[in-house]
C-alpha positions as a printed Julia matrix, in Angstrom:
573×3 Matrix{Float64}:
  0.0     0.0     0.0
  2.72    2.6     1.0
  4.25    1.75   -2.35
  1.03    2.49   -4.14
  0.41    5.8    -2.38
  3.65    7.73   -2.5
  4.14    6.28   -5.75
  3.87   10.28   -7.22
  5.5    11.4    -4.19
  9.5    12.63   -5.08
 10.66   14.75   -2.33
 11.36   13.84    1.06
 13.52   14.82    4.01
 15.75   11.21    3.97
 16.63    9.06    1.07
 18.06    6.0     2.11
 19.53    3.26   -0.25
 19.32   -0.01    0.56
 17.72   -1.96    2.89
 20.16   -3.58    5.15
 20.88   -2.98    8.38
 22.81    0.42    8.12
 20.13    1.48    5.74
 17.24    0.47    7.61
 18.73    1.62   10.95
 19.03    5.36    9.2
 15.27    4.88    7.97
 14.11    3.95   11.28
 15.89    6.42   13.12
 14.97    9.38   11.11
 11.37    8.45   10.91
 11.09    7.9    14.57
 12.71   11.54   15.01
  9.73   13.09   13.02
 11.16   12.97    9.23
 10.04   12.07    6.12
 11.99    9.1     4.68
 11.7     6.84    1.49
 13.48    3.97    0.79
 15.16    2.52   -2.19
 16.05   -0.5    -3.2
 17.84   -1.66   -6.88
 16.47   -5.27   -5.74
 13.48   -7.21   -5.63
 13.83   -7.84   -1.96
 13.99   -6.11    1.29
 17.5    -7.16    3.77
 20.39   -6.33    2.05
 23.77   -8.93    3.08
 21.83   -8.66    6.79
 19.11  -11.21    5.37
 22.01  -13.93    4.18
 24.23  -13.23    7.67
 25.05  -14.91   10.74
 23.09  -12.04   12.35
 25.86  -11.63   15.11
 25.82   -7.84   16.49
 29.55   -6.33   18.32
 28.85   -3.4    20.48
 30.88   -3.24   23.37
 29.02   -1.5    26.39
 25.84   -2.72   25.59
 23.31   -2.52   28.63
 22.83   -6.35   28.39
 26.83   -7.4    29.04
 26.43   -7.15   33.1
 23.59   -9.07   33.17
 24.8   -11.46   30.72
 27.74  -12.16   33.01
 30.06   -9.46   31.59
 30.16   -6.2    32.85
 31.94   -3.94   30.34
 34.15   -0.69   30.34
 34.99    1.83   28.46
 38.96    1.61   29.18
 38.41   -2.24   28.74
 36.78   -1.83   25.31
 39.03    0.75   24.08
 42.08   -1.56   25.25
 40.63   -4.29   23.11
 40.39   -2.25   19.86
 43.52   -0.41   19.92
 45.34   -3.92   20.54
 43.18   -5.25   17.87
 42.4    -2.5    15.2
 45.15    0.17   16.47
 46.64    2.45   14.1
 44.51    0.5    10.92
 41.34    2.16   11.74
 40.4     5.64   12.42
 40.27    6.38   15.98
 37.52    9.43   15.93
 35.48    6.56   14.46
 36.34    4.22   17.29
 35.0     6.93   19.93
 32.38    7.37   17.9
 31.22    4.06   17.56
 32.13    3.22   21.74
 29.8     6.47   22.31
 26.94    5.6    20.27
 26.81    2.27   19.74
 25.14    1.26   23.24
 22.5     4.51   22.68
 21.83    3.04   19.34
 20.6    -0.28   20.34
 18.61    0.9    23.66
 16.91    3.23   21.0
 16.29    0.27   18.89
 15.29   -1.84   21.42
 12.84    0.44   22.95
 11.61    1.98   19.78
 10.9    -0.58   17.31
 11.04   -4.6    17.23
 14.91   -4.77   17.15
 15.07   -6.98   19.61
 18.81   -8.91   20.65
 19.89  -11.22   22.91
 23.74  -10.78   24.46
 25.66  -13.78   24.56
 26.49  -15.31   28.13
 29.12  -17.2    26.74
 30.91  -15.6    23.33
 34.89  -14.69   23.08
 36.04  -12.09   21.28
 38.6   -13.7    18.47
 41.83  -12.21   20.07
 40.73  -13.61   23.68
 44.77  -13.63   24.93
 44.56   -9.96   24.32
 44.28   -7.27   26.96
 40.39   -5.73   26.89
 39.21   -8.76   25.54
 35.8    -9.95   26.63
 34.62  -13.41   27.33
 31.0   -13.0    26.2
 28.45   -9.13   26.41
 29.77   -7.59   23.85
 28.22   -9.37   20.82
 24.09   -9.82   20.68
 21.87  -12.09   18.7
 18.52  -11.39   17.23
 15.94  -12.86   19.08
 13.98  -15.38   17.19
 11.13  -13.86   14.7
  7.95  -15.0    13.47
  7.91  -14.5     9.82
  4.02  -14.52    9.55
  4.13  -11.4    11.14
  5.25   -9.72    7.92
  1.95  -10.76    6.32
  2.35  -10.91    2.64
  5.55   -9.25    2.6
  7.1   -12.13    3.74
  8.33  -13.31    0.4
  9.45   -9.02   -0.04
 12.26  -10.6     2.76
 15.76  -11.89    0.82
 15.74  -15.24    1.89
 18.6   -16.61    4.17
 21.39  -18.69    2.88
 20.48  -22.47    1.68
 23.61  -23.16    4.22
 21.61  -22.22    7.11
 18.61  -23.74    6.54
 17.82  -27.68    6.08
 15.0   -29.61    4.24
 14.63  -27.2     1.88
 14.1   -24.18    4.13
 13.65  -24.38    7.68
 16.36  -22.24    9.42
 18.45  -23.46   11.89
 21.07  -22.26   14.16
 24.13  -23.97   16.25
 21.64  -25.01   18.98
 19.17  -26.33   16.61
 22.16  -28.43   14.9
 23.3   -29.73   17.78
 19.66  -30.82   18.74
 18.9   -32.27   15.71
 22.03  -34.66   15.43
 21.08  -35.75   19.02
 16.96  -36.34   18.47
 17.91  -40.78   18.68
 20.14  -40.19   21.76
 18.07  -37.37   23.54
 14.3   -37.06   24.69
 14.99  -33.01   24.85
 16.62  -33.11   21.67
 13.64  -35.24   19.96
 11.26  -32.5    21.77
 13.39  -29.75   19.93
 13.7   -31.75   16.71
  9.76  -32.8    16.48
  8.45  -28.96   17.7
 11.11  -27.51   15.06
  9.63  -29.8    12.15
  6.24  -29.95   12.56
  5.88  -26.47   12.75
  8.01  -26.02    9.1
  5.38  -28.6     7.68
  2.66  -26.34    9.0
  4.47  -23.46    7.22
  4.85  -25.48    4.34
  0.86  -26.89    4.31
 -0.14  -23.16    4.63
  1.23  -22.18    1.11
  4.8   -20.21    2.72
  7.7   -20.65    0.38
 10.23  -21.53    3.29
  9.65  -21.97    7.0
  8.42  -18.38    8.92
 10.52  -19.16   12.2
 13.36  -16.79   11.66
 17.41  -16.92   13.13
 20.07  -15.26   12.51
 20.43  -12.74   10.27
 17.61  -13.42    8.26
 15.63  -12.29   11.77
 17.27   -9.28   12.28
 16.4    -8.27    8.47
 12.73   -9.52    9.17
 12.75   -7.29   12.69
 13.85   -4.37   10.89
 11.92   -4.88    8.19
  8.63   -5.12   10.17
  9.28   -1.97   12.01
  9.67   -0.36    8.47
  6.17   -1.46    7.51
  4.51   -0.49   11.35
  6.05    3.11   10.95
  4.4     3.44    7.36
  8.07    4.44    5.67
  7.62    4.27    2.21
 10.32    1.76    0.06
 10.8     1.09   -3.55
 11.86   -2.1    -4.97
 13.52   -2.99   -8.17
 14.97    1.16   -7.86
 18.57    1.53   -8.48
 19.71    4.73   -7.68
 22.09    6.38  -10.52
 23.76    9.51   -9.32
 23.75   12.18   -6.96
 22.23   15.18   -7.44
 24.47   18.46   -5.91
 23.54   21.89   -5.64
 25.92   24.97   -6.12
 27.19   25.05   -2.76
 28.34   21.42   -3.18
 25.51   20.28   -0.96
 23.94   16.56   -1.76
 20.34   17.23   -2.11
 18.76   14.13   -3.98
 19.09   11.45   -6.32
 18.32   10.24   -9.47
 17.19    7.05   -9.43
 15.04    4.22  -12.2
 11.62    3.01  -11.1
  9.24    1.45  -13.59
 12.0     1.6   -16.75
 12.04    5.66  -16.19
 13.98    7.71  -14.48
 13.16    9.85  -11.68
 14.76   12.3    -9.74
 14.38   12.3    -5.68
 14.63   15.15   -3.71
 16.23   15.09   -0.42
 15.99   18.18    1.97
 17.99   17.0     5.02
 20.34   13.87    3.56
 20.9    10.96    1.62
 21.75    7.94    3.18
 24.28    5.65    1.23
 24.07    1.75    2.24
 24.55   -0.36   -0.65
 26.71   -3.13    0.46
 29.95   -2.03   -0.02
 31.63   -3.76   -3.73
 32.18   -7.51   -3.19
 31.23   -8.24   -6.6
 32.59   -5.19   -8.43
 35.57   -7.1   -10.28
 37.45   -3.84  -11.49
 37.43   -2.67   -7.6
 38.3    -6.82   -6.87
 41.09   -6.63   -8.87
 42.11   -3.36   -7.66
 41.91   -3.84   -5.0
 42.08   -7.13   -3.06
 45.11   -9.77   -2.95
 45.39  -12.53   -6.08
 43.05  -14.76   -6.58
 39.88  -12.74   -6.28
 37.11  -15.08   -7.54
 34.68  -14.56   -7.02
 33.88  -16.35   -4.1
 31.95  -13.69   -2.12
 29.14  -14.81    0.43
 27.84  -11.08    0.1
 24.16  -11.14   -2.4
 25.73  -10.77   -5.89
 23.86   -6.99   -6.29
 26.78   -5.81   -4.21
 28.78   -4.47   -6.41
 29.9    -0.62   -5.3
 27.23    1.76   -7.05
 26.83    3.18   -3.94
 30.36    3.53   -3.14
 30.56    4.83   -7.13
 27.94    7.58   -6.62
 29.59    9.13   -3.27
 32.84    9.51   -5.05
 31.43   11.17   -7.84
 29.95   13.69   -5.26
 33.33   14.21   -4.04
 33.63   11.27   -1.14
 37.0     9.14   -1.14
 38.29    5.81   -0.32
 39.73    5.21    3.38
 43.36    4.45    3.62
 45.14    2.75    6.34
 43.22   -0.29    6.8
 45.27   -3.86    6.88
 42.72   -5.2     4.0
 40.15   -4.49    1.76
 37.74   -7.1     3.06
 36.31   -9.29    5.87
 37.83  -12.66    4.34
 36.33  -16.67    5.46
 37.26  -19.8     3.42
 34.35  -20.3     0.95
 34.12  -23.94   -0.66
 32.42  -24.13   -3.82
 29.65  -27.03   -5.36
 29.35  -26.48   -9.31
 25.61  -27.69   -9.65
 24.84  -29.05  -12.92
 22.83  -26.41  -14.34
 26.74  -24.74  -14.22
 25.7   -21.99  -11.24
 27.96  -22.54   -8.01
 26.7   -22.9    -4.56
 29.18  -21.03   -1.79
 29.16  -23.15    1.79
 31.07  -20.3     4.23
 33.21  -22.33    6.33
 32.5   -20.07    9.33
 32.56  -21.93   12.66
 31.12  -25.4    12.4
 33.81  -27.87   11.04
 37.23  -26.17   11.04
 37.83  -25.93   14.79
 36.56  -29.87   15.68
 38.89  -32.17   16.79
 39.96  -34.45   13.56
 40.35  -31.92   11.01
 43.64  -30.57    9.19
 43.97  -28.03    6.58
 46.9   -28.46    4.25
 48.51  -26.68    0.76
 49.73  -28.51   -2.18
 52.36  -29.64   -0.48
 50.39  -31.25    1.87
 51.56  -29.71    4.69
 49.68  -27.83    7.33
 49.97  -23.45    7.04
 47.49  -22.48    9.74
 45.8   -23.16   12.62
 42.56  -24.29   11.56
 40.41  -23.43   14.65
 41.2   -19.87   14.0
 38.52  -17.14   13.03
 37.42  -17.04    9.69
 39.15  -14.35    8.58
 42.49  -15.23   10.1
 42.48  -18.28    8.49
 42.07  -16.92    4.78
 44.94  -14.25    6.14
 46.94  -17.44    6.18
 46.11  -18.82    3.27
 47.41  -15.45    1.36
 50.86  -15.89    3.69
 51.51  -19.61    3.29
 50.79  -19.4    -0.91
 53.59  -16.54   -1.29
 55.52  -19.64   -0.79
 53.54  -22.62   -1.75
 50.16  -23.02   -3.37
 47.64  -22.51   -0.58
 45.08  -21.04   -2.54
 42.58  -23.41   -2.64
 44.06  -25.1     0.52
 42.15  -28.58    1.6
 40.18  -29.57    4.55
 41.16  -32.95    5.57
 39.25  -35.54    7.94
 38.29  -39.01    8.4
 35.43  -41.17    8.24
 34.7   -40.67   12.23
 34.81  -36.94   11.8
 32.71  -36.94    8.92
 30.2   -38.82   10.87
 30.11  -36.24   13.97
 30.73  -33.1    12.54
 30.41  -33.37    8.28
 32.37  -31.19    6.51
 31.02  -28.44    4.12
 27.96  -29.38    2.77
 28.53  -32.86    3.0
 25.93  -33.41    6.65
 27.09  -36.05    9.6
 25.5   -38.85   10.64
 24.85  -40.79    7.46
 23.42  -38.22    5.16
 23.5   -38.69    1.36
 26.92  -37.54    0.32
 27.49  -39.29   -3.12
 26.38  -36.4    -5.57
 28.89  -34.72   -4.48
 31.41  -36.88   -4.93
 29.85  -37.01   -8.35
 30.23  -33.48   -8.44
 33.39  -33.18   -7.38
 32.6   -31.2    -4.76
 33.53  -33.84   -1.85
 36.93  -36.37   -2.19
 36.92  -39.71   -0.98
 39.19  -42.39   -0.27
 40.84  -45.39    1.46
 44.3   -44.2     1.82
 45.6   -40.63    2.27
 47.48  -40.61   -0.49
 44.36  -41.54   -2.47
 42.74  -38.52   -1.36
 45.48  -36.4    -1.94
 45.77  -37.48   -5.49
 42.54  -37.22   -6.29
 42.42  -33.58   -4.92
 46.0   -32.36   -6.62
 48.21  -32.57   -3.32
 51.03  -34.21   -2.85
 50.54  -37.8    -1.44
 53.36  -38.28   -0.12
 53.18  -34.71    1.87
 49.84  -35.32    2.69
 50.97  -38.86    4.45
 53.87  -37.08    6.37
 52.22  -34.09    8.06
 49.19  -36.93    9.65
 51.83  -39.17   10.71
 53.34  -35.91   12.31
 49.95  -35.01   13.55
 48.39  -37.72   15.11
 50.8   -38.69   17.94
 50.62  -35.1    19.24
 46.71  -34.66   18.5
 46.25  -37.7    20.54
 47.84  -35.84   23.48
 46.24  -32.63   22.91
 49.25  -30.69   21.66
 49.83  -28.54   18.39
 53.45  -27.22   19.36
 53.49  -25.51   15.52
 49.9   -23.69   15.12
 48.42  -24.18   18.49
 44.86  -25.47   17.74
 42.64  -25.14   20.58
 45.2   -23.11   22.87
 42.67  -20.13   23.32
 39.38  -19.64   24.94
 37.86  -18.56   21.39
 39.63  -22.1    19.91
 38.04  -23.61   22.45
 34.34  -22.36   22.1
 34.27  -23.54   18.98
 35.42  -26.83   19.03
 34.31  -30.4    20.95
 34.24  -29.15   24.78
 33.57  -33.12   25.44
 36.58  -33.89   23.82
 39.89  -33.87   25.98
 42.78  -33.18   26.53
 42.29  -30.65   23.97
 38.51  -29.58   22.5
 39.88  -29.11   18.63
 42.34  -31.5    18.38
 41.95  -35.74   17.14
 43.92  -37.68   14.98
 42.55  -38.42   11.44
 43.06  -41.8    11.16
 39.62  -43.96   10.04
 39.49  -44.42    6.52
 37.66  -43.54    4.65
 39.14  -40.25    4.16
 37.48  -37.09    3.07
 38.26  -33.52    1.81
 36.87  -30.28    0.5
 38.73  -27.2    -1.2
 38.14  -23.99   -0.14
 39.49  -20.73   -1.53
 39.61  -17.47    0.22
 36.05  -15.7     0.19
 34.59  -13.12    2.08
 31.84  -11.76    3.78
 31.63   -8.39    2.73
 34.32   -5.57    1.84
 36.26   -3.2     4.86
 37.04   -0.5     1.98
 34.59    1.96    1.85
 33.76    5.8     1.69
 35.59    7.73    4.62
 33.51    9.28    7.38
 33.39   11.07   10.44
 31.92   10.15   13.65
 28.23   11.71   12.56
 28.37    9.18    9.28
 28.79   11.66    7.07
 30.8    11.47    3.69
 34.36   13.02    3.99
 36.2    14.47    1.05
 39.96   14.6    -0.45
 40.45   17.46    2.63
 38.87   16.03    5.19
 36.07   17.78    4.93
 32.18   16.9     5.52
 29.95   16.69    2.42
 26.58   18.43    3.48
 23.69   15.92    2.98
 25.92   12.84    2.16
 25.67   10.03    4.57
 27.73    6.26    5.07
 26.44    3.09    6.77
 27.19   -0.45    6.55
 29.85   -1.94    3.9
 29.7     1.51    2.44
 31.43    2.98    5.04
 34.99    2.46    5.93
 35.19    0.28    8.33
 35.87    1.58   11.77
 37.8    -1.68   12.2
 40.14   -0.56    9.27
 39.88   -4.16    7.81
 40.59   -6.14   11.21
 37.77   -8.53   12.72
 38.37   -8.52   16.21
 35.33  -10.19   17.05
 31.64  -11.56   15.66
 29.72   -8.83   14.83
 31.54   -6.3    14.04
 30.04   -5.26   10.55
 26.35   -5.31   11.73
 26.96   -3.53   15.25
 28.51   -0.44   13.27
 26.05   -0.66   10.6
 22.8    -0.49   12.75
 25.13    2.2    15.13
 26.0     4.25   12.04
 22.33    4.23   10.68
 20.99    5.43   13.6
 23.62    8.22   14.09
 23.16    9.35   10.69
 19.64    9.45   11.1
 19.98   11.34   14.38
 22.24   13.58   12.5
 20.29   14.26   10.07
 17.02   15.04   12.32
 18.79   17.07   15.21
 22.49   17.8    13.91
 23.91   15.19   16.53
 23.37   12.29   18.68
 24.79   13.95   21.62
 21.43   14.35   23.14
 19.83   10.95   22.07
């Protein structure tokens, strides 16, 4: 309906674009504050890379952490990201986002249905680090009922095919963990049984994928709903093409196409850039990132930098300084046989168990594997200056492939043989079998698990030190000992995946100031030109010192550009 009535409508106070979490956050923010706001949108679907996320939020300070069993500081926090992000990110963006970040999500909380959860139990990925916290500092979206959105459920991007199973009911880590155990467990069965018979009934009642949202895909769906309850206006299948400027060198609308014409939006207090920053942009790839690029993005393949285009064209610039030019995690890749390829993000559930290695073409180990996600492509780029690491290989065996499965190949006896047919998956009785088979060297492969195993038996990794940190730990077998991420692989059959170095989004982006606005060559503001999300440069200056840490500065940012933009700060929020 609001599509249908402003349809004629083409000046407003706010134009955001893109409907993300930065975006969305800016929308909300400066509609709550009493503006006028429209949103568009180049797709034909509301979330943005928020929809397809883990859904993780970073803000340190929160008003959850005490009661979530970690009480926070400022000196503590600040600790954390100068020994994390230090001199690679800018640090008037660091105070800004400390400042505002805990406002932002009270005002969220207590304004709309952004609703989060803080973790009890969640290490930040540098836990040996001073400031590092234990758990508080990053949320979770609270589980949402997609029927709620009415028939603008299907308007919601849908969620990864990773993180859902039986051809679309979400799941999370708990939900996993349940439904491996529903023949061992009367509480898992519960969970298991409640969880499917309430996808059927989705299914029976004519929805396209199961309405009990996680993750990302819930956050999206929360913001999303509080878009439709406060009546803001958004257009779909509107890409925005330039900037409009006036003489002064203000930004005061943009042109956009809607309907195969073009149209030109006027914008009396800002626009609001939040496109997604340029993951599939293979000029600003290839200018950009380290060799290989890919593709091999998990980012929705509409990312590809317009918005980042248009704001230098007004006059906004790249940041400098950062360490990279993206937020990297090993991507494997399934060629389906229509010839389109299906990216599994190897995130957090198999490279941290005990029983899995990850070797180069030498067959020797580079990394340790239990690692975050982006440390571990970091190594692949170090360990193939001097031998091809790039795609490295994820080894296990036959009892680790059980428990855990690797990639998309599921545990506990799931069909795995298309792909093997595919190539996808490797399989075979002897090591060097596999490592033929996959283009490593046998007899390298061989040596570094006869090197392995002794030690993994007894918990140790003297060279990488798997599962010698609290954030190891977490994510690996805690009813494993000695050590949670370390087992020997030795039950044939063997497996293996490749995975190359992917990413979840680019760091690079437009250079701001604390209020989000749009810097220029001098430093200077541009008046009516506003950053969130991947568009922005990232306050962590391409580091990842924890989970979260592109959503909590995107729904921060939105909200302080929208408070910007309403009152001239968020001083007084």
């Amino acid at each position: 309906m609001a599509q249908q009535q402003q349809k004629e409508k083409t000046t407003y106070d706010v134009v955001v674009i893109g409907s993300g979490a930065g975006g969305l956050s800016a929308a909300l923010t400066a509609k709550l504050e009493g503006l006028d706001v429209l949103v568009v949108e180049k797709t034909d679907r509301i979330g943005g890379s928020t929809a397809v996320s883990g859904g993780a939020v970073w803000v340190p300070l929160n008003d959850q952490a005490e009661a979530a069993g970690h009480p926070d500081t400022r000196e503590k926090a600040w600790t954390y990201l100068q020994n994390t992000v230090g001199a690679a990110g800018d640090e008037e963006l660091r105070h800004a986002f400390l400042d505002a970040g805990p406002r932002a999500l009270r005002y969220l909380r207590e304004r709309t249905d952004v609703q989060l959860a803080a973790r009890t139990y969640s290490p930040d990925y540098y836990p040996d680090r001073e400031g590092a916290a234990m758990g508080g500092r990053s949320l979770d979206p609270m589980e949402f009922d997609g029927r709620l959105l009415g028939p603008h459920f299907k308007t919601l991007r849908d969620p990864l095919p990773e993180f859902c199973v039986l051809g679309g009911m979400m799941v999370n880590m708990t939900d996993v963990k349940h439904l491996l155990a529903v023949w061992r467990s009367f509480a898992s069965w519960k969970h298991g049984a409640k969880m499917v018979l309430r996808y059927f009934g989705d299914r029976l009642s004519g929805h396209h994928r199961g309405t009990r949202l996680l993750l990302g895909n819930a956050l999206a769906a929360r913001l999303f709903h509080s878009v439709l309850t406060q009546r803001i206006p958004f257009w779909l299948d509107t890409p925005a093409l330039a900037l409009e400027k006036d003489a002064a060198g203000s930004v005061t609308g943009v042109r956009v196409r809607r309907d195969g014409k073009e149209t030109m939006l006027r914008a009396r207090r800002g626009v609001v850039i939040a496109t997604g920053g340029f993951p599939w942009n293979a000029a600003l790839r290839e200018q950009h990132y380290p060799a290989p690029t890919g593709p091999y993005s998990m980012s929705p393949p509409d990312n590809a930098g317009e918005g980042i285009a248009m704001a230098q064209q007004a006059g906004g610039v790249l940041g400098t300084g950062h360490t990279g030019p993206a937020l990297w995690a090993p991507v494997s890749l399934l060629t389906r046989p229509d010839g389109s390829v299906l990216r599994y993000p190897h995130l957090v559930w198999d490279r941290a168990k005990p029983g899995l290695i990850a070797v180069d073409a030498r067959g020797e180990r580079f990394v340790n594997e239990s690692t975050s996600y982006h440390e571990f492509v970091r190594g692949m780029y170090r360990a193939n200056a001097q031998a091809a690491a790039i795609p490295a290989l994820l080894v296990c065996d036959s009892a680790f492939m059980e428990k855990w499965g690797l990639g998309l190949a599921l545990p506990g006896g799931r069909p795995r043989e298309h792909l093997v047919r595919a190539g996808y998956l490797y399989r075979a009785d002897t090591l060097e079998a596999l490592a033929q088979q996959a283009g490593v060297d046998p007899a390298g492969l061989a040596r570094t698990v006869a090197k392995f195993n002794p030690l993994a038996a007894q918990g140790q990794d003297p060279v990488f030190g798997k599962g010698s940190d609290a954030y190891n730990r977490y994510l690996g077998d805690p009813d494993h000992q000695p050590n949670a991420c370390l087992a020997p692989v030795q039950q044939a059959p063997f497996y293996a995946v490749k995975v190359y170095p992917g990413d979840i989004g680019t760091a690079l982006g437009i250079r701001a100031d604390g209020h989000a606005r749009a810097l220029d060559a001098q430093g200077a503001p541009i008046a009516g030109l506003y950053v969130a999300g991947n568009d922005m440069h990232s306050v962590m200056g391409g580091e990842y010192p924890a989970p979260g840490i592109t959503l909590g500065p995107a729904l921060t940012f939105g909200w302080v550009a929208g408070m910007h933009m309403a009152h001239g700060s968020f001083d007084n929020a």
